[in-house]
C-alpha positions in Angstrom: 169.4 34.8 128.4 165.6 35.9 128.5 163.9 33.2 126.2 160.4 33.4 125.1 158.6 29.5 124.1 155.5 30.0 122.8 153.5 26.3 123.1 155.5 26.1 125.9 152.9 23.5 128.0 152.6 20.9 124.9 154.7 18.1 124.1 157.7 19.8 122.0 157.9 23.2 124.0 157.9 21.3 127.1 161.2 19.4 126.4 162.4 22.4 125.4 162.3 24.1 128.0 163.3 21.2 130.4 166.7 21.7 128.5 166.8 25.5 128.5 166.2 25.2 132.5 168.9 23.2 132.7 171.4 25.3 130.7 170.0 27.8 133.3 168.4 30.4 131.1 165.2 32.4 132.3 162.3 31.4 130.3 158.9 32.5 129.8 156.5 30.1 128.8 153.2 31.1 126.3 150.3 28.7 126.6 146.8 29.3 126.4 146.3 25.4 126.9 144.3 24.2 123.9 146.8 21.1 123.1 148.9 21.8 125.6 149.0 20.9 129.9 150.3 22.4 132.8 151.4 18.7 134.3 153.9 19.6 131.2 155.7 22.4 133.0 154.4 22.1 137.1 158.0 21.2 138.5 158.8 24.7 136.7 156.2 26.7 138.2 157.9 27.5 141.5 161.5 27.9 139.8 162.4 31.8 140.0 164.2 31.8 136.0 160.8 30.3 134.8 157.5 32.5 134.8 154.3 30.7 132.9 151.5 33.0 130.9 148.4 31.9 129.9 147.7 33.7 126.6 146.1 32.9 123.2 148.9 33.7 120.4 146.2 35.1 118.6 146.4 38.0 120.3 149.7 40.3 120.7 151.8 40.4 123.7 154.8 42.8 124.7 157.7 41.2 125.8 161.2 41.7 126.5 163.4 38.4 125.3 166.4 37.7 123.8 165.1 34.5 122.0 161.5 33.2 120.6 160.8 29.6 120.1 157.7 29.8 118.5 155.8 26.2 118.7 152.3 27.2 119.5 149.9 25.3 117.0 146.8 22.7 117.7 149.3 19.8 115.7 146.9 17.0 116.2 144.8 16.1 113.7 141.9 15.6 116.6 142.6 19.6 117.2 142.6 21.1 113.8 139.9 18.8 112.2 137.4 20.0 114.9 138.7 23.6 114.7 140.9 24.7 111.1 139.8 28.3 111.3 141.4 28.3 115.2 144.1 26.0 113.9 144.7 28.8 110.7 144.6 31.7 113.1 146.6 30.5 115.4 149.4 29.6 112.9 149.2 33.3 110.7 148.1 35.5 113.6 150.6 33.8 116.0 153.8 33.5 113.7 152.9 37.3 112.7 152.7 38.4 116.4 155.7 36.5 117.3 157.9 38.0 113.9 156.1 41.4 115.5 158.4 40.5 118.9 161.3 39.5 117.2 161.8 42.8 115.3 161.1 44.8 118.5 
């Protein structure tokens, strides 16, 4: 299966996708690396099922997936108190993109 995780390279998405790797599905991991780190996802990057995009949710994307995991958002309170309109924007504009790719 084709699955899209979007906040791939932060805490949560990075888990997530250590166990999709291991159930050996191909994933495609969304970061634009606000929150998140590549050190998250490096022994990935050479793995032919896992490909790594460095994209702002904020902006659309056309994929094809099977599944979207969608966990991009600035969650600490360090991110979003110095930035809430990126924090906002990246929660409506992303989750709207992402509902956009799901019904595609």
């Amino acid at each position: 299966m084709r699955i899209l995780v979007t906040g791939g390279a932060g805490f949560i998405g990075s888990h997530l996708i250590d166990r999709l790797m291991a159930e050996g599905h191909e994933v495609i991991c969304l970061d634009n690396f606000y929150t998140g780190h590549k050190r998250n996802i490096l022994k990935w990057l050479a793995h032919p099922y896992f490909e790594l995009l460095r994209h702002d949710i904020t902006e659309p994307i056309r994929l094809e997936v099977d599944q979207i995991y969608h966990l991009a958002c600035p969650a600490s309170p360090v991110h979003y108190q110095y930035n809430p309109v990126k924090t906002i924007k990246t929660n409506v504009m992303g989750t709207l993109y992402m509902l956009g790719l799901a019904k595609r």
